[in-house]
C-alpha positions in Angstrom: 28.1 5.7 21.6 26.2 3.3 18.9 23.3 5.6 17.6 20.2 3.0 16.8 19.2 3.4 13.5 15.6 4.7 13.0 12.9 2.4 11.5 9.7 3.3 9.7 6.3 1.8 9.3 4.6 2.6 6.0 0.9 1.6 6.2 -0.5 1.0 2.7 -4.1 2.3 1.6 -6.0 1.3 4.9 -9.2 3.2 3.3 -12.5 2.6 3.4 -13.4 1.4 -0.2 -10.5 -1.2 0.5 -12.5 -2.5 3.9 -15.8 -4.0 4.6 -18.9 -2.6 2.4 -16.4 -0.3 0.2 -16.0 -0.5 -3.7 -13.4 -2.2 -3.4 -13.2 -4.6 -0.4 -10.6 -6.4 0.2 -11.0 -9.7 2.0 -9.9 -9.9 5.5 -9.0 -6.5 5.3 -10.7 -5.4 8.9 -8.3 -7.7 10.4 -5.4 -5.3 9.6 -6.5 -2.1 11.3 -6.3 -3.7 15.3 -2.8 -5.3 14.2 -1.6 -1.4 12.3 -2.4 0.2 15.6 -0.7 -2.1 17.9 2.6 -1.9 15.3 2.5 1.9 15.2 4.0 1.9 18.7 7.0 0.5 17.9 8.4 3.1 15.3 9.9 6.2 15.4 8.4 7.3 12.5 4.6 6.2 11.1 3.5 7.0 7.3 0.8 6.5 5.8 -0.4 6.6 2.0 -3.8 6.9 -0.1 -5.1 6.8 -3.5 -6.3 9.7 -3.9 -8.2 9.3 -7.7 -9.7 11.9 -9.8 -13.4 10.7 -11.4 -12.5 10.3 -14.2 -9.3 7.9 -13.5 -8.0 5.7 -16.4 -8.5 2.7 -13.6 -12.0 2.9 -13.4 -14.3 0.1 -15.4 -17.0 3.2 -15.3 -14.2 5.8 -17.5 -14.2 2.6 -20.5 -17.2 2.2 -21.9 -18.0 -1.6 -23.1 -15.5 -2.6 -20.7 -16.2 -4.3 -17.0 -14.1 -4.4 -14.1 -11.2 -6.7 -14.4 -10.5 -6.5 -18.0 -7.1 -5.4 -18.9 -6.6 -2.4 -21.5 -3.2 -1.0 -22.8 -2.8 2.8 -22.0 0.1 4.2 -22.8 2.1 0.8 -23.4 1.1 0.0 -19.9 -1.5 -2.7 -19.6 -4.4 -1.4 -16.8 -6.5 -3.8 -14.8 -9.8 -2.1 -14.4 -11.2 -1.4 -11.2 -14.8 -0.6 -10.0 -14.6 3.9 -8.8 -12.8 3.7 -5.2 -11.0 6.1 -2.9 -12.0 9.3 -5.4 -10.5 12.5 -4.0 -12.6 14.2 -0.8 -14.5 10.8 -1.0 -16.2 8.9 1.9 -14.5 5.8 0.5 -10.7 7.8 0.2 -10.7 8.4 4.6 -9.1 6.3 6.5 -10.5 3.3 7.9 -12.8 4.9 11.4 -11.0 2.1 13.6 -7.6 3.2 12.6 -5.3 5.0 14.8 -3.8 8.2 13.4 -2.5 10.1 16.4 1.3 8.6 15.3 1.1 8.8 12.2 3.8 12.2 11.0 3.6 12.0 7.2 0.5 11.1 4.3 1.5 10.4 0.4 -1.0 10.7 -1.6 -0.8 8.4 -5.0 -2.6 7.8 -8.3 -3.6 11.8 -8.8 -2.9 11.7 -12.1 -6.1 10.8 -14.3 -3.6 9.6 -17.2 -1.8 6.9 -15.2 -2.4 4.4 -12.1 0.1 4.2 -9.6 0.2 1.5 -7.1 3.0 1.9 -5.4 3.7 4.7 -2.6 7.2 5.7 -4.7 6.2 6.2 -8.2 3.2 6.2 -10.5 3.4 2.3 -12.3 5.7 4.1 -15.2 8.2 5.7 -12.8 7.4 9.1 -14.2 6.2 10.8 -10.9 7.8 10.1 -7.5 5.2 10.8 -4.7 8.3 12.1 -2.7 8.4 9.4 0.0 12.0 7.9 -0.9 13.0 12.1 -0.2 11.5 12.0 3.0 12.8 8.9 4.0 16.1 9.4 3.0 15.9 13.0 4.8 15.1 11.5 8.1 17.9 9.3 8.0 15.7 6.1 7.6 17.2 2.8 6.1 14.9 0.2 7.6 11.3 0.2 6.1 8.4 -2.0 7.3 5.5 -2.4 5.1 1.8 -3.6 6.2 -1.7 -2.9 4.0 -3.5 -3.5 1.3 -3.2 -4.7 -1.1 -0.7 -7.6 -0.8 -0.9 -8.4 -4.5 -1.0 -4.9 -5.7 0.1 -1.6 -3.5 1.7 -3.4 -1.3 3.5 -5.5 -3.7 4.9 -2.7 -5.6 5.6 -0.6 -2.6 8.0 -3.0 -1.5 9.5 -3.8 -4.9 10.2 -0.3 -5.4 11.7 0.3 -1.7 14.5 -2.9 -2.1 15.8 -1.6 -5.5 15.9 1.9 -4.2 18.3 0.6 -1.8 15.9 0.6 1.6 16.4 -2.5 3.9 12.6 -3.2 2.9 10.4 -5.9 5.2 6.9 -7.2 4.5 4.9 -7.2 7.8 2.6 -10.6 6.3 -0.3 -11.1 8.5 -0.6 -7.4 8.6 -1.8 -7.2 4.9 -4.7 -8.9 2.6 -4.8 -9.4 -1.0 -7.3 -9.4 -3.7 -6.2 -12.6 -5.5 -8.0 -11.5 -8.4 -6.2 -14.4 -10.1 -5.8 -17.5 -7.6 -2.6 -17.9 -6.6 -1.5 -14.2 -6.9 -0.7 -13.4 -3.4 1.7 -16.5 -3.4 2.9 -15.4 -6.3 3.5 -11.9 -4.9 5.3 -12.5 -1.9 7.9 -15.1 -3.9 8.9 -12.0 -5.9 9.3 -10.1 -2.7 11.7 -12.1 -1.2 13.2 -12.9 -4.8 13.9 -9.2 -4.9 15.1 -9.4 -1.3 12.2 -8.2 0.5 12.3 -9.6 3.7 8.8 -11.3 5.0 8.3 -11.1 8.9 5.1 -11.3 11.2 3.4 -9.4 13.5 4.9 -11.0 16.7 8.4 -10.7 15.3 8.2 -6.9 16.0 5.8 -6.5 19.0 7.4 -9.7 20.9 3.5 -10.8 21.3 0.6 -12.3 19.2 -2.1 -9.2 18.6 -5.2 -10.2 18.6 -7.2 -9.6 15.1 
């Protein structure tokens, strides 16, 4: 007997300072939550991770004083992109989107805890000092194939799935099921050619629910 191997859906920062009227919206990014709830059905296991920032974040614009969001600033030997304050710990802006279904969902990682360092990836913080302990639990629940959908494509999302090929996950970009920023035009291109580069592999929607979903 052929035992199916099981697949996972990871949904990536589907919080509200990353939707309509947050901090930090992301545009297009209401659009995800009817096609995340539809996709949830058709895993056997649904994760889902956060940033989960302290006030006084080395991300936030607010925390550099004479600095404005954007900018770039070396900390550490690591340059930071500096955002406006979103998804602070116990935070309005840090819950889930309202729309968003959570009744599947076994398993929250929480990233970017550390005031010192961002991390925008659901593995490790953006030095690989601190795994958030999501390869463990895939790896423990026998998982292999990894589907990732969120926010945003460009930046969480990007990293996420970089981190998951080279960790050795069969890793797949779900691409009408995230938005970017595009802080810089051209970077969600940009990002998804280095995904595939690093042998991410980019499907749709349909490709997994065998049906358009409406937005």
């Amino acid at each position: 007997m052929t035992i199916k191997p099981k697949k996972a859906l990871i949904m990536v920062d589907l919080q509200n300072d990353f939707c309509k009227g947050g901090s930090l919206e992301v545009p297009g990014s209401e659009e995800v939550i009817p096609l995340a709830n539809e996709l949830q059905k058709h895993f056997d296991v649904v994760i889902a991770t956060k940033d989960w920032h302290p006030k006084d974040h080395i991300s936030f614009a607010s925390n550099h004083p004479g600095y404005k969001v954007g900018d770039v600033v070396e900390v550490e030997h690591l340059e930071q992109i500096l955002w406006p304050n979103h998804c602070v710990q116990d935070s309005k802006g840090a819950e889930l989107h309202p729309r968003l279904e959570t009744s599947r969902i076994q398993h929250f990682f929480l990233k970017g805890i550390d005031k010192n360092i961002d991390s925008y990836s659901a593995f490790f913080d953006n030095a690989h000092l601190r795994a958030t302990g999501l390869a463990d639990y895939l790896l423990r629940h026998e998982i292999q194939d990894i589907y990732i959908l969120g926010l945003a494509t460009d930046y969480c999302v990007r990293f996420t799935c970089l981190d998951a090929t080279h960790l050795g996950f069969n890793t797949f970009i779900i691409e009408d099921a995230c938005r970017g920023v595009e802080l810089f035009p051209g970077d969600i291109k940009n990002a998804l050619e280095e995904m595939k580069n690093e042998g991410v592999t980019v499907v749709r929607s349909e490709d997994i629910c065998k049906k358009p979903i409406a937005c």
